[in-house]
C-alpha positions as a printed NumPy array, in Angstrom:
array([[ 15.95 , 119.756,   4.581],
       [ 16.881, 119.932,   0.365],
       [ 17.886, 116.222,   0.614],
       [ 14.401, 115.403,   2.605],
       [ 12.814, 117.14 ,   0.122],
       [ 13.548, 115.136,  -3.11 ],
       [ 13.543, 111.612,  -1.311],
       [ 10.198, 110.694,  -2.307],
       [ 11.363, 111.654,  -5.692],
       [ 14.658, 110.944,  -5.933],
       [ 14.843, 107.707,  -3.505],
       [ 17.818, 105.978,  -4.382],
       [ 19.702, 109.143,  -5.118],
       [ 19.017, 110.262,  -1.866],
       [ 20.257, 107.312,   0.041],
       [ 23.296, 107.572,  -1.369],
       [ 23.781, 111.59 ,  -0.752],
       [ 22.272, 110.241,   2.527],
       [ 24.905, 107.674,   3.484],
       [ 27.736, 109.665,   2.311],
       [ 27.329, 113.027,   3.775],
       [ 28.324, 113.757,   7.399],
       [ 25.73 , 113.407,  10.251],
       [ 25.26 , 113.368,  14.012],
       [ 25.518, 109.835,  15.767],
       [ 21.993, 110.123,  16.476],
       [ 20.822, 110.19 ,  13.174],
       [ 18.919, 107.425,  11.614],
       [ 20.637, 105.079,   9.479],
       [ 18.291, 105.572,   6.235],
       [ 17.171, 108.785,   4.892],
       [ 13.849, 107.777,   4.328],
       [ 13.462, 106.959,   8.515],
       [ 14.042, 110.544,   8.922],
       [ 11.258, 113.185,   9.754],
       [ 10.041, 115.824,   7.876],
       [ 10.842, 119.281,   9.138],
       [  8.137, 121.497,  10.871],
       [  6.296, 123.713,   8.748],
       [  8.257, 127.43 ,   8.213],
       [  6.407, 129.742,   9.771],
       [  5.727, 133.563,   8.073],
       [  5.479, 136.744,  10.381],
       [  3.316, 138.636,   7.876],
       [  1.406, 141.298,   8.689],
       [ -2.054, 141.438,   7.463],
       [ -1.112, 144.539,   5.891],
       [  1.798, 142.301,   4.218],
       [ -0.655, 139.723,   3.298],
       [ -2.653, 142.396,   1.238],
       [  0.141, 143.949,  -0.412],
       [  0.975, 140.217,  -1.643],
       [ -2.638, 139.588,  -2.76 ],
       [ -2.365, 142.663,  -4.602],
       [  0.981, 141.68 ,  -6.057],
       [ -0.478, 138.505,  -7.181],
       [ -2.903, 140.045,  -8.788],
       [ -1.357, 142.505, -10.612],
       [  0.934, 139.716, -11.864],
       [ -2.053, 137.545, -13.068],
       [ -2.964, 140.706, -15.294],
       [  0.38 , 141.1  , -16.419],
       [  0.842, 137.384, -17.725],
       [ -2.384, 137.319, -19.557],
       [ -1.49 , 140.506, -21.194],
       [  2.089, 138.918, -22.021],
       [  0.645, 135.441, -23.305],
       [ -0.942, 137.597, -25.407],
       [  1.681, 139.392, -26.857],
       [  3.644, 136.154, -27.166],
       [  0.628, 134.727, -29.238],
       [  0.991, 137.595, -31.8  ],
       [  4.487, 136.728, -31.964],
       [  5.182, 140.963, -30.614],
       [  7.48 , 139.329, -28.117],
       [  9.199, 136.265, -27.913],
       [  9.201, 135.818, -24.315],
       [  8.639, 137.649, -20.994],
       [ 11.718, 138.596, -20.186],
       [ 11.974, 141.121, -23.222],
       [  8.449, 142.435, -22.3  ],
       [  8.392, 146.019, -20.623],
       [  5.15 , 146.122, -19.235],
       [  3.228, 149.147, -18.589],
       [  0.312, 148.792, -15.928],
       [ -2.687, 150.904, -14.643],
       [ -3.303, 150.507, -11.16 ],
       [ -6.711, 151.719,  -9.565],
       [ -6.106, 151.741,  -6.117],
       [ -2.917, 152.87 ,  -4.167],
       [  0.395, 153.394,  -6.022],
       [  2.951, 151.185,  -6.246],
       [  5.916, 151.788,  -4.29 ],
       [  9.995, 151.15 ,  -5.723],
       [ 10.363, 147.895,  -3.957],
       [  6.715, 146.889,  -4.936],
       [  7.59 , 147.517,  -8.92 ],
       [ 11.102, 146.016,  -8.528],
       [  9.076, 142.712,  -6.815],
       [  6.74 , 142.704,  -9.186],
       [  9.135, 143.105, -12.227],
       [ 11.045, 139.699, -10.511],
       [  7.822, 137.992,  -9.853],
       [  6.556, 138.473, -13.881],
       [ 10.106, 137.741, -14.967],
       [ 10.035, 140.838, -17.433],
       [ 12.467, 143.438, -18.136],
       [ 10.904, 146.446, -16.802],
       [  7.555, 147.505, -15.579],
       [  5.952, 151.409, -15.361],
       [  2.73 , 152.007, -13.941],
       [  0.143, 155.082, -13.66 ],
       [ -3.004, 155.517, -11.835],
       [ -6.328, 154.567, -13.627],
       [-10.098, 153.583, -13.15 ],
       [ -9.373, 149.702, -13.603],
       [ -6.387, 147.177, -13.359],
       [ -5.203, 147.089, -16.802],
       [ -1.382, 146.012, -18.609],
       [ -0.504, 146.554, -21.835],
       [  2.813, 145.025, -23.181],
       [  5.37 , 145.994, -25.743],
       [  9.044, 144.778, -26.343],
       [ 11.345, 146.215, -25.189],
       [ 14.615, 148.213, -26.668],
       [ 17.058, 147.409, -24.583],
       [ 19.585, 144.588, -25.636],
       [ 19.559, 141.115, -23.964],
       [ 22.736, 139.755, -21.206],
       [ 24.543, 137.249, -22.777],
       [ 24.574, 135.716, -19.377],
       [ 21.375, 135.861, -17.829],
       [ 18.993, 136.502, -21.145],
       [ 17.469, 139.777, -18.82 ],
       [ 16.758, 143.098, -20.922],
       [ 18.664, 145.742, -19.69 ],
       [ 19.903, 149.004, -20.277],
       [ 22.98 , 148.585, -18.623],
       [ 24.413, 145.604, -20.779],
       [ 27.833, 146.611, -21.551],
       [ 30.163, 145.878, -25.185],
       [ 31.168, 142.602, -23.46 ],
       [ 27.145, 141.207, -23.867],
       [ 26.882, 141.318, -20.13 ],
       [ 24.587, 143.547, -17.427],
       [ 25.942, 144.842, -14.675],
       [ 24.774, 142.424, -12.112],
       [ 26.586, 139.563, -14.547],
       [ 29.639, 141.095, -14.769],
       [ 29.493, 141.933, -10.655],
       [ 28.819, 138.176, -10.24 ],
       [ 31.677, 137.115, -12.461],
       [ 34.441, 139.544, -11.287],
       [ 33.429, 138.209,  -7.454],
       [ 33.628, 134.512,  -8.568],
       [ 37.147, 134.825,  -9.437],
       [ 38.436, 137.05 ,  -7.054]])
């Protein structure tokens, strides 16, 4: 599917992956004769499809507040932005802050209840991974977070 993907981009690159990698005797003899695969279908729930709408939106308020931020040269980018948001309708849950903290890309986000969908951004205090540039408060003497060094020790065991 990855190599169908960047053919129209990458055409002669592909051929070659194409005519070098291991296929069924069926398969056509170009990757460019080959068909593209059916659309992926998503078993949201419309209660799913709100929450994301909601996400999204939160996140469009949280990037404007960053750029910003970045324009008053308080932050240099958003991963060392810790965010804090007011949310006026229903509160956000763990995994709804920890999605919405990967979908901004910034280091941490807090939220309270208010009367309207605000964000106000500030850098944050905790040092920067060596590894992955995230803000955390768990990066060690060694520069690295805790997810780093978890990633590390299982590449080379």
């Amino acid at each position: 599917v990855l190599l169908r993907g960047i053919t129209p981009v990458l055409v002669f690159t592909a051929e070659e992956i194409y005519q070098h990698m291991p296929k069924r005797s069926d398969a056509p003899f170009s990757v460019h004769l080959t068909t593209w695969p059916d659309v992926w279908t998503v078993d949201w729930t419309p209660q799913d499809e709100w929450r994301m709408t909601q996400l999204m939106e939160y996140r469009d308020v949280i990037l404007k507040a960053i750029e910003e931020k970045r324009a008053a040269k308080v932050i240099g980018n958003s991963l060392s932005a810790a965010v804090r948001l007011t949310v006026p309708d229903q509160p956000l849950t763990e995994a709804d802050r920890a999605l919405l903290t990967e979908m901004a890309m910034v280091a941490a986000i807090s939220w309270t209840a208010g009367p309207s969908l605000t964000a106000t951004v500030e850098a944050t205090p905790w040092p920067r991974c060596e590894r992955c540039w995230r803000h955390t408060p768990d990066v060690g003497d060694n520069g690295l977070c805790h997810r780093c060094e978890e990633v590390l020790k299982e590449s080379q065991s």
